[in-house]
C-alpha positions as CSV (number, residue, x, y, z in Angstrom):
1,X,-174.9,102.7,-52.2
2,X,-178.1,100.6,-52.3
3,X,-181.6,102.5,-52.7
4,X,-183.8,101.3,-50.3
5,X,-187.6,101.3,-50.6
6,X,-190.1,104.1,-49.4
7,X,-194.1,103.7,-49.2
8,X,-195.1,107.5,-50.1
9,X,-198.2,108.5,-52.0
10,X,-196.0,108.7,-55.0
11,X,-194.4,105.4,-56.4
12,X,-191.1,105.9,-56.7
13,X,-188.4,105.3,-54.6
14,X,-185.7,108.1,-54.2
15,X,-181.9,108.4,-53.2
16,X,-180.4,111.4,-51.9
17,X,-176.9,112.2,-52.3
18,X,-175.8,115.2,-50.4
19,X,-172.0,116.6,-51.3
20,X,-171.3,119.6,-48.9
21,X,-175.0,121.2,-48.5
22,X,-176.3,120.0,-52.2
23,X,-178.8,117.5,-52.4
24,X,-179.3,114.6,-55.4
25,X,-182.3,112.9,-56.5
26,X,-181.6,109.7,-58.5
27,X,-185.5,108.6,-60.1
28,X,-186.1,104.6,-59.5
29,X,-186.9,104.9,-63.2
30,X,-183.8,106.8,-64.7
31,X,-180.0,107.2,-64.1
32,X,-179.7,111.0,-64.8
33,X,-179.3,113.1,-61.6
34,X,-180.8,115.9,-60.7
35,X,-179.9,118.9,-58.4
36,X,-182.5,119.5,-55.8
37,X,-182.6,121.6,-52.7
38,X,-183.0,120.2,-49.2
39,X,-187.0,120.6,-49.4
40,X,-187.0,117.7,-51.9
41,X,-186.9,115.4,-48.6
42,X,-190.3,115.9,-48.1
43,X,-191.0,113.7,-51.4
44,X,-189.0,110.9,-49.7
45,X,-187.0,109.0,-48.2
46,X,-183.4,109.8,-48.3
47,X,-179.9,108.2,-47.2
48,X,-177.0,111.1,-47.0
49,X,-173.3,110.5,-47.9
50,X,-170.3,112.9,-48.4
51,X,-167.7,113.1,-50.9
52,X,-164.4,112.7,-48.9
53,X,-160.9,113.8,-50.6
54,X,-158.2,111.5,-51.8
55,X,-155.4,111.5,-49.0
56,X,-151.8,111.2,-48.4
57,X,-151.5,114.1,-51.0
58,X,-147.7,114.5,-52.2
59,X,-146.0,116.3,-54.6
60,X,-142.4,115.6,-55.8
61,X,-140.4,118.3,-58.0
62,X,-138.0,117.2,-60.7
63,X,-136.1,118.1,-63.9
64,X,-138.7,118.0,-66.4
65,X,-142.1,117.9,-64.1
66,X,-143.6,117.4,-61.0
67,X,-145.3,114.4,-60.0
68,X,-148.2,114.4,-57.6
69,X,-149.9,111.3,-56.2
70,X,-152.4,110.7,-53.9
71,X,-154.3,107.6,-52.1
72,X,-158.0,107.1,-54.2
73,X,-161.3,108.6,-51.9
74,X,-162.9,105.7,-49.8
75,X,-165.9,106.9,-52.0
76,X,-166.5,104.0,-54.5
77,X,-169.1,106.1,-56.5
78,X,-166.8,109.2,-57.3
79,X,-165.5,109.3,-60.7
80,X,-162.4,111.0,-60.6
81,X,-160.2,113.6,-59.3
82,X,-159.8,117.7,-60.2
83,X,-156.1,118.9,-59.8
84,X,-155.6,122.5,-59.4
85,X,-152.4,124.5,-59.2
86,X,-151.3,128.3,-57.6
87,X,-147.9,130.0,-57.8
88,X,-148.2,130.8,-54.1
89,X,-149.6,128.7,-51.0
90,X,-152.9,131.0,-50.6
91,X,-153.9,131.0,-54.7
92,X,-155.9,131.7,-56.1
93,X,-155.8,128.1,-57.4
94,X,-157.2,126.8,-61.1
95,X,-158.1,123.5,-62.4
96,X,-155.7,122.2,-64.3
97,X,-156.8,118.8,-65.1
98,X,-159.0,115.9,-64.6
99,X,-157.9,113.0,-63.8
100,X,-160.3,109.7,-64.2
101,X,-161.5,106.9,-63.0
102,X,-161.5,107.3,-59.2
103,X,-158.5,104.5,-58.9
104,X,-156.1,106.8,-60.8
105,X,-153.7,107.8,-57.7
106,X,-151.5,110.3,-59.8
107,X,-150.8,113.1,-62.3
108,X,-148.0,114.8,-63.8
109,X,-147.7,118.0,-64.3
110,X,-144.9,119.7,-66.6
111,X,-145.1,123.6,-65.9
112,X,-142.4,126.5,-66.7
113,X,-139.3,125.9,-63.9
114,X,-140.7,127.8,-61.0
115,X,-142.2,126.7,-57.2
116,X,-145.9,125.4,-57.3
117,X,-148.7,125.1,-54.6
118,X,-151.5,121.7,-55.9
119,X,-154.7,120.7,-54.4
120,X,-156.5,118.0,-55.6
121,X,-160.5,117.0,-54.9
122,X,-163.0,114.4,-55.5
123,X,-165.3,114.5,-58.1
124,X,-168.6,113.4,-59.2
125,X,-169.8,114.6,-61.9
126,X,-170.4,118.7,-61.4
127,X,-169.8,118.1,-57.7
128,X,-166.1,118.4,-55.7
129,X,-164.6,117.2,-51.8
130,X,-163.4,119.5,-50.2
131,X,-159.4,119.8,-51.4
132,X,-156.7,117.6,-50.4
133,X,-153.7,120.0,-49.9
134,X,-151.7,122.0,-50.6
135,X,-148.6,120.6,-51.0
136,X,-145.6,122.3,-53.0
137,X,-142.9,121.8,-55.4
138,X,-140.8,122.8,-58.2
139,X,-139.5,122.1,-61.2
140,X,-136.1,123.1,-62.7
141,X,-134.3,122.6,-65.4
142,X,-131.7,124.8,-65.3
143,X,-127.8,123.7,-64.1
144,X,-125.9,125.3,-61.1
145,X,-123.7,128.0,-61.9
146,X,-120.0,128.1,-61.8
147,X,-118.6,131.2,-61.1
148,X,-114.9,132.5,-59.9
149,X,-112.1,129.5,-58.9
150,X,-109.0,129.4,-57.9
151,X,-106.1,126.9,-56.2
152,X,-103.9,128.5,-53.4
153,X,-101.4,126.9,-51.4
154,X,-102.9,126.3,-48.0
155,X,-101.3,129.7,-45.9
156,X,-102.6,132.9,-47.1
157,X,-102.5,135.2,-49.0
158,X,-102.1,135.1,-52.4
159,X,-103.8,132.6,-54.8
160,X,-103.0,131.3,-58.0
161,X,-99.8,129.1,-57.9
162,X,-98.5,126.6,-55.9
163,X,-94.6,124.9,-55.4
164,X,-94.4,121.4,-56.4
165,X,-95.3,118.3,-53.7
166,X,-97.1,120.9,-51.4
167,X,-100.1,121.7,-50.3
168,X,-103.3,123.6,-51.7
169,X,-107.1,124.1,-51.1
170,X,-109.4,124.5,-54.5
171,X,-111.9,127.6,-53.8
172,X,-115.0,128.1,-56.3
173,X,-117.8,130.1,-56.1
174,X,-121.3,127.9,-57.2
175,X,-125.0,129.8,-57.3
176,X,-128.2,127.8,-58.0
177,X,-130.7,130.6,-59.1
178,X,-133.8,131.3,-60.9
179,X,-137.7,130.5,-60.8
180,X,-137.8,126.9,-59.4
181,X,-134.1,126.4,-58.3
182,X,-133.5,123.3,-56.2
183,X,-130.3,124.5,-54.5
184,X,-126.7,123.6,-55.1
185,X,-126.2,119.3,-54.1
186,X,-122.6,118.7,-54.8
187,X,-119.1,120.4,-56.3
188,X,-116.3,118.6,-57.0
189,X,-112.9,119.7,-58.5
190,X,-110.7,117.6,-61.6
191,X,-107.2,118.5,-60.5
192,X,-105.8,115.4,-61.9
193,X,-103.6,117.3,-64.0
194,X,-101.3,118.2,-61.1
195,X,-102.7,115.3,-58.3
196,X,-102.7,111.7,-59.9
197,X,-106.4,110.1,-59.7
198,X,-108.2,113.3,-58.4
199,X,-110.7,113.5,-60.7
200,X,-113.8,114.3,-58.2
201,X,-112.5,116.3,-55.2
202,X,-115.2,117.1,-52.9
203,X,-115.3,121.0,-52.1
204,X,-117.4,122.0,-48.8
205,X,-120.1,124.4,-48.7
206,X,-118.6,127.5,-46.2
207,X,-117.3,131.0,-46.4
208,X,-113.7,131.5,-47.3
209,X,-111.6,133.8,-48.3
210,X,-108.6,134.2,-50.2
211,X,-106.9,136.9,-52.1
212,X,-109.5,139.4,-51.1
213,X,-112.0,137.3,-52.6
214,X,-114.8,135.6,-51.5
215,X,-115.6,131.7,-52.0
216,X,-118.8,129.6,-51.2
217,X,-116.9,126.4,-52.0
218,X,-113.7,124.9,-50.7
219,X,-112.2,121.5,-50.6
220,X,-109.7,119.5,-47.9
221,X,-106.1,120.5,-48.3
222,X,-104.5,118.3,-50.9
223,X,-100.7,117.7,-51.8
224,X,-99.8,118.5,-55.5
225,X,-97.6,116.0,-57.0
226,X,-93.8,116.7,-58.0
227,X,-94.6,118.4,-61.1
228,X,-92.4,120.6,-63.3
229,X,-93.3,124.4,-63.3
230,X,-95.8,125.1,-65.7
231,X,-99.8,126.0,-65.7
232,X,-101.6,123.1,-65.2
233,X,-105.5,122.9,-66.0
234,X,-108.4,122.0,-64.1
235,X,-112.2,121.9,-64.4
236,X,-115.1,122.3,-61.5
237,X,-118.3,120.2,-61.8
238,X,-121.2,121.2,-59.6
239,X,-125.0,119.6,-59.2
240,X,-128.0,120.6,-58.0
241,X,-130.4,119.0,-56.2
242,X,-132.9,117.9,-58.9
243,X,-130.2,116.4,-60.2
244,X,-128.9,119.5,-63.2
245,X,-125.1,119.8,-63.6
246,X,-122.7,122.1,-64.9
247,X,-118.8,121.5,-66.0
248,X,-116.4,124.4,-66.4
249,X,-113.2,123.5,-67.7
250,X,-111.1,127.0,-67.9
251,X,-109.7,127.1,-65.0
252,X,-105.4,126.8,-64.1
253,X,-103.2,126.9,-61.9
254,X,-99.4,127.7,-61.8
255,X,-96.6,125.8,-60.6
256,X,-94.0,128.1,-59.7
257,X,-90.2,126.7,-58.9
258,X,-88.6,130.2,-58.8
259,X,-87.7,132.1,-56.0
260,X,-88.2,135.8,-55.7
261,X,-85.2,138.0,-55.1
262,X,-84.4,141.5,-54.4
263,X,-84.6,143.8,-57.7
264,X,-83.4,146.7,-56.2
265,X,-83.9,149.3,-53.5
266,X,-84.2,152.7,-53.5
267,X,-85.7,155.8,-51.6
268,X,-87.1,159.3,-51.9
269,X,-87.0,162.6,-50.1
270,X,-89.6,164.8,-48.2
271,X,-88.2,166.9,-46.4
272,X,-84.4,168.2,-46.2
273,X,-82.1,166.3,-48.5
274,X,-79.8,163.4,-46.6
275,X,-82.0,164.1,-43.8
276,X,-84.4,160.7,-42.6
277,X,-87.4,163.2,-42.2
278,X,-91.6,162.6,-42.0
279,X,-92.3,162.1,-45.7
280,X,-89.1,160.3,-46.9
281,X,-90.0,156.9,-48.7
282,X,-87.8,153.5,-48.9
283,X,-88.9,151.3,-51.8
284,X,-88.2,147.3,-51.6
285,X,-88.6,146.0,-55.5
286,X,-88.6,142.2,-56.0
287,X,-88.8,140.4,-58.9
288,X,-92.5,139.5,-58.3
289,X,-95.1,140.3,-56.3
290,X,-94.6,139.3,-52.0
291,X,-97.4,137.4,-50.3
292,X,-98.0,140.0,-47.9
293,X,-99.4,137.8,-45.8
294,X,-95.6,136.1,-45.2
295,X,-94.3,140.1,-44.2
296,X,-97.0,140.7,-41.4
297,X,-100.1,138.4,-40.6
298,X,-103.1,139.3,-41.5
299,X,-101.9,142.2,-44.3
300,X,-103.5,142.4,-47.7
301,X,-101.1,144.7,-49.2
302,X,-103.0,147.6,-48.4
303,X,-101.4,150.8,-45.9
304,X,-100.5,149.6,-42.5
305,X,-98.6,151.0,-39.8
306,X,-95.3,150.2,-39.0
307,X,-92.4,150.9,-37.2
308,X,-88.8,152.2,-38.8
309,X,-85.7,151.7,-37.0
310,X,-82.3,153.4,-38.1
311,X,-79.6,152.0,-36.1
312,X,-75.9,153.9,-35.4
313,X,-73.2,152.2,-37.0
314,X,-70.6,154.8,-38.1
315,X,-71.2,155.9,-42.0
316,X,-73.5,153.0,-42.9
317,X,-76.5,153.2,-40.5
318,X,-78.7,150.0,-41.6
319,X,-82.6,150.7,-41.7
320,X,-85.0,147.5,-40.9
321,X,-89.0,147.6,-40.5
322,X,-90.7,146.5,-37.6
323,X,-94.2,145.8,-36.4
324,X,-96.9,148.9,-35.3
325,X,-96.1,148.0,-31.7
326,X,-92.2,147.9,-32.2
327,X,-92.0,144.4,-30.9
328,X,-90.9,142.6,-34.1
329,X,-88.8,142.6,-37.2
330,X,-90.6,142.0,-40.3
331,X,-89.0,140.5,-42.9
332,X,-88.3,142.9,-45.4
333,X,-84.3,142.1,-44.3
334,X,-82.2,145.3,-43.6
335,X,-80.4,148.1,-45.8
336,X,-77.2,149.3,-45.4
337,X,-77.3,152.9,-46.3
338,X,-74.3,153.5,-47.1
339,X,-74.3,156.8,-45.1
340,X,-74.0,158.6,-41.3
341,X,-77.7,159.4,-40.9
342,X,-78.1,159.4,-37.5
343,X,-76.0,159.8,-34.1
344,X,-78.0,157.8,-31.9
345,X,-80.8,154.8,-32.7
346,X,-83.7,156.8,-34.0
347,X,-87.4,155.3,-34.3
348,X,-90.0,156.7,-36.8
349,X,-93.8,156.0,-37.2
350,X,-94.7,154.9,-40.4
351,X,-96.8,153.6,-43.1
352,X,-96.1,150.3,-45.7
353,X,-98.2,149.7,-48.9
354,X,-97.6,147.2,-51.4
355,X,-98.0,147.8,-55.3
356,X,-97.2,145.1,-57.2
357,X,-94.1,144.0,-56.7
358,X,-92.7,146.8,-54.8
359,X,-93.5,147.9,-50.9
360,X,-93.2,151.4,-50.1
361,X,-91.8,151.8,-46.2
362,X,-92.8,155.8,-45.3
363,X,-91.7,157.9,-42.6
364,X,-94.3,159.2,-40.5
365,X,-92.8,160.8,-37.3
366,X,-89.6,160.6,-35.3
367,X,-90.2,159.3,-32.0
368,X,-87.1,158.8,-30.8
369,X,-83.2,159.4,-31.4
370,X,-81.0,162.1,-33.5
371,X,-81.0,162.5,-37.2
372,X,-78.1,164.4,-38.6
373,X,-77.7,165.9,-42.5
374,X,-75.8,162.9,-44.5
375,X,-73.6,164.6,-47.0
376,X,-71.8,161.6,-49.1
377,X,-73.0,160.1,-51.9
378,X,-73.1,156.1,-51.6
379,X,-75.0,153.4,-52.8
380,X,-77.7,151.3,-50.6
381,X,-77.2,147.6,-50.4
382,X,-80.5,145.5,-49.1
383,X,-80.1,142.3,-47.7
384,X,-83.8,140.4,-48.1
385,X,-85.5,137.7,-45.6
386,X,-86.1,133.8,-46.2
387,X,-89.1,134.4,-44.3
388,X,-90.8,136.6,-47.3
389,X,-92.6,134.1,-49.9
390,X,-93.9,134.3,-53.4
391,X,-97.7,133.3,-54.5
392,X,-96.0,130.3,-54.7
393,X,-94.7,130.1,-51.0
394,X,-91.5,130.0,-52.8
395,X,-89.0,131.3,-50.1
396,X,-87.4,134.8,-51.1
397,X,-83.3,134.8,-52.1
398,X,-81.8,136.4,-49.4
399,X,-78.7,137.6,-51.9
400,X,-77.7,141.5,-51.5
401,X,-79.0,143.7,-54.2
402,X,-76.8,147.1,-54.6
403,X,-78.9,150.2,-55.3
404,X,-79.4,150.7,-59.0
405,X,-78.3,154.1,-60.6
406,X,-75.2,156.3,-59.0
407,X,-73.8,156.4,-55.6
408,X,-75.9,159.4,-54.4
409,X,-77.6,160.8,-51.1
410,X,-80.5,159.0,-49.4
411,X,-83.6,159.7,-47.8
């Protein structure tokens, strides 16, 4: 800015500078300023000018800092900028720094992790523009992290072990919390160990469930390779946007060649002995636990209704389980009981739970049919179904198991 001359009764020639509504005199005989008030015009003649901002204010968030940079006021006389900072987007905002001459464009700030509001403004000398701003972001520092994982084999229910050469879905559970978190980017899944050259499977952000549990994290189904049974480790890497990542390497899986089988059967009384009556229990052991899901869709293990048919067939009446509706077998196979329990095809209401590896079948009411008072002593033999699977999806043995203990009276 170039003073211009003024013929007043005083000789001197002034400049005014006014920033907002605060008026500067610069002496033709010094370089000091000095703050005036508005009157001071009638000493002279003034030119007025205002301190813009800098522009294009932005702020970019990172691992160790956040950078903010700016384009320099149009204002060739300002001599720098102020940079203030809040903790929320309304302040109140402090000065955190100067930053000098007026063609520095940019500062960095290295805070606490946490989300930050900046302005910046103009200066010259003890004078400000008006702010540029705000704009936000954060730093953070701190890794994702890995919770709960596990492998299943594709078909519900239970998780945890897969056959050889089939297929699986990795699950895993991934937060990104705390002051300044930047939000889960990526997580991937090392299951080399049982799939050759997988060493960055990409799991998908969702909601899944398996084996009661939830999952934020899943990948595409994959095919194991032929591997011997065993437990096979496996490690989940996850990365968050600013770029923080965390390994965890203590996860497994097994790989299970064995088939369940039948362990034994047995049953219990609850009403009148060698009577099928409301109350009476049969009990299906396997040697492992049943994915429940493979004895009636949708079941978890926990009580669910069923239906109990006891066929007529002389002195060995066979029991099977069906569906609530009574409109299909499930495949808990069928028991010979080894006794004359009823005279005609009798149907109860009922009740299965699973605990562990055993599923109790109980009677709830007879609906239909004639139950008669079964005095001979005999021994059960239970017959189980292909269709039932381990964790595994290993398919069940369908070889008889005899009742263990004596030949005695059931139900």
């Amino acid at each position: 800015m170039t003073p211009r001359a003024a013929r007043v009764w005083r000789p001197w020639v002034a400049i005014a500078l006014i920033v907002g509504v605060t008026v500067l005199a610069i002496g033709s005989t010094s370089s000091s300023l000095a703050a005036s008030t508005s009157s001071a015009a009638a000493t002279g003649t003034f030119t007025t000018d205002t301190l813009s901002p800098p522009t294009g204010l932005s702020a970019v968030g990172g691992v160790a800092s956040i950078g903010l940079s700016w384009t320099a006021t149009a204002k060739a006389w300002a001599t720098g900028y102020h940079v203030y900072r809040a903790t929320a987007s309304g302040g109140p905002y402090s000065q955190i720094a100067t930053v000098t001459p007026r063609t520095a464009v940019s500062y960095t700030d290295t805070p606490a992790d946490g989300i930050y509001w900046y302005t910046v403004r103009a200066a010259y000398q003890g004078w400000e523009s008006v702010d540029a701003g705000p704009v936000s972001a954060a730093r953070d520092s701190a890794a994702p992290t890995i919770g709960t994982s596990v492998i299943s084999k594709t078909t519900q229910y239970l998780p945890g072990s897969i056959k050889p050469s089939a297929s699986f879905y990795v699950y895993a559970n991934v937060t990104d919390a705390g002051a300044g978190a930047s939000g889960v980017a990526t997580v991937t899944a090392d299951v080399s160990a049982i799939k050759a050259g997988s060493t960055a499977v990409t799991l998908t952000a969702g909601s899944y469930t398996v084996g009661g549990v939830s999952y934020g994290w899943r990948s595409a189904a994959l095919t194991a390779d032929a591997k011997p049974a065993g437990t096979y480790g496996y490690s989940i890497r996850a990365t968050d946007a600013n770029g923080n990542v965390a390994t965890k390497s203590t996860f497994s899986v097994v790989v299970d060649t064995t088939a369940p089988s039948a362990s034994d059967i047995q049953t219990t009384n609850g009403g009148t002995a060698g009577r099928p009556d409301a109350g009476d229990t049969v009990v299906y052991t396997f040697s492992e636990r049943i994915d429940p899901e493979t004895v009636l869709a949708g079941w978890t293990g926990a009580s669910t209704t069923v239906t109990v048919r006891i066929a007529n067939s002389a002195s060995n009446d066979p029991v099977t389980v069906w569906n609530a509706g009574n409109t299909a077998q499930l495949p808990l196979g069928s028991v010979a009981t080894a006794g004359n329990y009823v005279t005609a095809a009798t149907v109860f209401t009922g009740t299965m739970v699973q605990s562990g590896t055993t599923v109790t079948v109980s009677l709830t009411a007879q609906t239909s049919g004639t139950v008669r008072t079964n005095a001979a002593a005999g021994a059960m033999v239970w017959t189980p179904s292909a269709t039932a699977t381990d964790a595994a999806g290993n398919a069940c043995s369908t070889t008889a198991r005899t009742e263990s203990g004596a030949s005695d009276i059931d139900f």
